[in-house]
N, C-alpha and C positions, 0 to 999 in steps of 0.2 A: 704277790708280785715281788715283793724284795724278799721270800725266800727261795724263791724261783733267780732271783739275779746273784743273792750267795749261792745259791748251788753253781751257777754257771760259771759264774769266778772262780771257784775250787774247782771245777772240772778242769777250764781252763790253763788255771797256776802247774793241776796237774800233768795236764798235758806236755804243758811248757817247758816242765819240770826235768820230766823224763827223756822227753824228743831234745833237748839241752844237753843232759847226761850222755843220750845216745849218739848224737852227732857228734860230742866231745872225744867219746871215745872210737867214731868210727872217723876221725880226722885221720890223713893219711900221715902225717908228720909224728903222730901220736900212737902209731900202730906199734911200737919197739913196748911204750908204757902199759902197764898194768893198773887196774884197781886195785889201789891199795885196801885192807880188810880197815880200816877205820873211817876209809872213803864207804867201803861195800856198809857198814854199821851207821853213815850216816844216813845214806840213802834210802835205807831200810827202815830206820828212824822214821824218816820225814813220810815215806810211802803209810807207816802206821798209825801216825797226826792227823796226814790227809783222809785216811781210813775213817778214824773216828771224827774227825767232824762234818765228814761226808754223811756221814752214818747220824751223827748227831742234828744235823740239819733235814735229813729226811726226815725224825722221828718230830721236830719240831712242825714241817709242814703238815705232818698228819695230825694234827692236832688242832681243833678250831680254837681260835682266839676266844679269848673273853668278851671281845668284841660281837664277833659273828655268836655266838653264843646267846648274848643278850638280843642279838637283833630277830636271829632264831627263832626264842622266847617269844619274844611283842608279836612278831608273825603267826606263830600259832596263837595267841590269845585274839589277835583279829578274826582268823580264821573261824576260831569256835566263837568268837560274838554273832560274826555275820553267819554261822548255822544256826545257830538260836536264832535270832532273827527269820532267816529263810522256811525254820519251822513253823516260826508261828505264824508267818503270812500262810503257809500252806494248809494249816491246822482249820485255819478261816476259812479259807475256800473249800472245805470237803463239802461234798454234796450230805444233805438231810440234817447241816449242822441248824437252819433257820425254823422256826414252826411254821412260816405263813409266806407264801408268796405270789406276789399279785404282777402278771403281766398281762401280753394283750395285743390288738395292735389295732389303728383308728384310721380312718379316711378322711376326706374333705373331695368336695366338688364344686364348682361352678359350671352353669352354663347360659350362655349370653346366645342365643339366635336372633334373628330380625322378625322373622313372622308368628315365634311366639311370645310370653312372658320369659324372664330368663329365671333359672332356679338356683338354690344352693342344699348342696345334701352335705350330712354329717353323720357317721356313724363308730363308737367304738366299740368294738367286741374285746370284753376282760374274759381273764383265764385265772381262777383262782385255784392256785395250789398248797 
């Protein structure tokens, strides 16, 4: 963000700069005058400044901070904790990892009529694998 706000100030200063120079010299009152060559060497000067710090503030944005750098780091170190993790819950659940397993499934019943006794059944069938 505030390499993004110096770039745009420099743009700007340059814009300013030049569209200044050029309206000065397209004044109508002004059109007899010339550029003088120590005006044209400053101009040129200052367009060479704006160059290199233009230039020098791009090479600064491309460059991650120390900051994001660090913060980077810690991200990938979460990252590979939470795969570690995700592996070993997955490693658990393979199938033929347990020797023994006991499922199955059970019922219940009642029944209540008037004309006869009422009964209760119960049955579980296991599945041992």
């Amino acid at each position: 963000m505030k390499e993004k706000l110096i770039v745009a100030i420099t743009g700007i200063s340059l814009i300013l700069l030049i569209t200044g120079k050029l309206a000065y010299a397209d004044d109508p009152k002004n059109n007899d005058q010339y550029v003088s060559r120590k005006q044209y060497e400053q101009l040129k000067d200052e367009m060479a400044k704006l160059k290199e710090q233009v230039q020098f503030l791009l090479k600064e944005r491309s460059k991650p901070s120390s900051v994001q750098q660090a913060n980077t780091a810690k991200d990938i170190t979460q990252l590979q904790d939470e795969v570690k993790i995700l592996k070993a819950q997955n490693e658990a659940l393979d199938d033929g990892t347990t020797g023994f397993l006991l499922t199955g499934y059970g019922f219940a019943g009642y029944t209540d009529s008037e004309t006869s006794n009422s009964s209760f059944n119960v049955g579980f069938n296991p599945i041992f694998l």
